[in-house]
C-alpha positions as CSV (number, residue, x, y, z in Angstrom):
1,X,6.2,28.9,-30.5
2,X,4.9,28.0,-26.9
3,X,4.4,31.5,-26.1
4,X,2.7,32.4,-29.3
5,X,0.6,28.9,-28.3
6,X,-0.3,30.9,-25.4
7,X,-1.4,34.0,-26.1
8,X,-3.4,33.1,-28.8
9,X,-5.2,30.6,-26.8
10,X,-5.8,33.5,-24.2
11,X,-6.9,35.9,-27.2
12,X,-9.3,33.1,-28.5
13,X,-11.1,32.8,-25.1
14,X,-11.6,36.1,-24.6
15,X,-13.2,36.6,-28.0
16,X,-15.6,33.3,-26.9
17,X,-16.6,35.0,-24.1
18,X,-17.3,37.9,-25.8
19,X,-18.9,36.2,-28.5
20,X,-21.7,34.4,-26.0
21,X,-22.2,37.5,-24.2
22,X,-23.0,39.7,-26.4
23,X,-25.7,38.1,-29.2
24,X,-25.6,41.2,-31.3
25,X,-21.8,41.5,-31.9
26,X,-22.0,37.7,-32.6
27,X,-24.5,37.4,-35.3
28,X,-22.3,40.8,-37.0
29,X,-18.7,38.8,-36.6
30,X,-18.6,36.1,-39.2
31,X,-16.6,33.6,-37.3
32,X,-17.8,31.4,-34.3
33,X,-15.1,30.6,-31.9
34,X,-15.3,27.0,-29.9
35,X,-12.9,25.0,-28.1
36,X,-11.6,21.6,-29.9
37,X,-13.5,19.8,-27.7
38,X,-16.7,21.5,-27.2
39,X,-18.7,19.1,-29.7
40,X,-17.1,16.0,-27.5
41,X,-18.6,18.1,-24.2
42,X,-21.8,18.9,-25.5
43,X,-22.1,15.0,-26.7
44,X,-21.3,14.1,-23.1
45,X,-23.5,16.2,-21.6
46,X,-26.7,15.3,-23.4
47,X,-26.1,11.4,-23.0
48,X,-25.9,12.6,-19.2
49,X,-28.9,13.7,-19.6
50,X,-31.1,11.6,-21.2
51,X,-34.1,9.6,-20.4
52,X,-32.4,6.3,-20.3
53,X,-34.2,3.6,-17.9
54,X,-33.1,2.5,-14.6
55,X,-32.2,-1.2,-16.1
56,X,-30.2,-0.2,-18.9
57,X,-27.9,2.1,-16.2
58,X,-27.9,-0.9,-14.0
59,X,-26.5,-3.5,-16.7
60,X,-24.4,-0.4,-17.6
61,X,-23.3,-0.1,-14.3
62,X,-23.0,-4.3,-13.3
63,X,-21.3,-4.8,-17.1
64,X,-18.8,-2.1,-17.0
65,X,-16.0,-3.2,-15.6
66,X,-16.1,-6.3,-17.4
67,X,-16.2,-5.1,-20.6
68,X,-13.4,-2.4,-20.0
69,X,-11.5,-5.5,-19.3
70,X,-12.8,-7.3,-22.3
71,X,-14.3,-5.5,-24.7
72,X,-15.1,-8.8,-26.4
73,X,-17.3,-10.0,-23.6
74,X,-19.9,-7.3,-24.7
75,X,-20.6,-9.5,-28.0
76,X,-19.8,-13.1,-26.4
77,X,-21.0,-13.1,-23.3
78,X,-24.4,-13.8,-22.3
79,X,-27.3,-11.3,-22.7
80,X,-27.0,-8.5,-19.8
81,X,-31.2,-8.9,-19.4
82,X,-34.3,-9.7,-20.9
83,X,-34.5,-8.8,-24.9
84,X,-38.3,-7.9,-23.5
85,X,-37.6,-4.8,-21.5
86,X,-39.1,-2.1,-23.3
87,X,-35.8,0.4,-23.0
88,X,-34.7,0.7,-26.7
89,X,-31.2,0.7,-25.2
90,X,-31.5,-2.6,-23.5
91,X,-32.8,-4.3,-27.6
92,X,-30.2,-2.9,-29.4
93,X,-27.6,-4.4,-27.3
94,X,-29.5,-7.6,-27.3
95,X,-30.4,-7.6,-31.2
96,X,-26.6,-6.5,-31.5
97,X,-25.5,-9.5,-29.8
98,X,-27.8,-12.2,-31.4
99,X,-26.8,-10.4,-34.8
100,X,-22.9,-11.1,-34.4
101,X,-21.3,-13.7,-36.2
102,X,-19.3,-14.7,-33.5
103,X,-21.9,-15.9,-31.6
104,X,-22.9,-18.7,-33.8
């Protein structure tokens, strides 16, 4: 089974590559071949690359290890900075936080 595993995996690469060298041959070939976790790549990518502000990376980046630790921390704890930055990111942690019943 291992084997057969394999080979098919080698056979289903080589038809990917094909597939997104050749535009022609792909839009004739009724399938579209991708690996199981290309959508979970592509997602990671983009949030790499987005626009985010430098103080939502740095309460990211000063709030990380702590919340790894304690997931719970992220709704209890105090808020990481001001609810008046202008990042969208930095509000909708804040307005997350002040909306959890917990906090009450």
């Amino acid at each position: 089974m291992v084997k057969v595993a394999a080979d098919m995996t080698s056979k289903l690469e080589e038809y990917e590559q094909m597939l997104s060298e050749d535009v022609e041959l792909a839009r004739l070939v009724p399938f579209r071949v991708t690996s199981r976790d290309a959508n979970k790549r592509a997602r990671v990518t983009k949030a790499l690359q987005s626009n985010i502000c430098e103080d939502t990376v740095a309460v990211l980046d000063d709030n990380h290890q702590r919340w790894m630790q304690n997931p719970s921390a992220f709704w209890t704890g105090p808020l990481p900075c001001s609810v008046n930055s202008p990042d969208p990111h930095v509000q909708i942690v804040a307005r997350s936080h002040k909306t959890n019943p917990d906090n009450e």
